[in-house]
N, C-alpha and C positions, 0 to 999 in steps of 0.2 A: 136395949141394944139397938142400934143401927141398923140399916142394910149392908153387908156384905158386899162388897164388888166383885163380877165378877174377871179372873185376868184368864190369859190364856195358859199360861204352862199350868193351872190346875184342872183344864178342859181336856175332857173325853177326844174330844175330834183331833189334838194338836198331834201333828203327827213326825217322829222325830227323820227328817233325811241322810243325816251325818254332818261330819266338823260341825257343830254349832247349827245347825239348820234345822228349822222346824216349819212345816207347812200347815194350814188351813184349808181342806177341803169341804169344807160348809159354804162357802158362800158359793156366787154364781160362778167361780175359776178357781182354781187354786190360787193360792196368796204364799208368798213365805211370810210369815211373824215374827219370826227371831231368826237373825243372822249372827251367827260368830257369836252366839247367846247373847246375843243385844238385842232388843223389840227395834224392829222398821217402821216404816211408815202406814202400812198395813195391819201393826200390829192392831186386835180389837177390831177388827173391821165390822162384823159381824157388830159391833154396838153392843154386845152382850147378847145379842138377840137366841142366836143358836149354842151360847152356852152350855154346856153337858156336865155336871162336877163325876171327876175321876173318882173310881174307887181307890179305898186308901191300900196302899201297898205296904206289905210287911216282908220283911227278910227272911230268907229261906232257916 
């Protein structure tokens, strides 16, 4: 099997703001990474570098 990529919406650190909007606070400023749930220009900024894998969520 391959390496794995890592993206952001399965990362610990993303953090949701509202409408569509998701920020990175791992690197050296806040970033948005997803606007309108589309990846920016910011998205991955991080290079993978500070990656976190999310725990898996189950329904209540």
């Amino acid at each position: 099997m391959g390496k794995r990529m890592a993206i952001c919406e399965f990362c610990k650190n993303l953090i949701e703001i509202g409408d569509g909007d998701f920020i990175c606070c791992e690197c050296e400023e806040p970033a948005v990474v997803i606007s309108n749930y589309k990846s920016t220009n910011d998205y991955l900024k991080c290079s993978s570098r500070k990656y976190r894998k999310a725990g898996v969520r189950k329904c209540p």
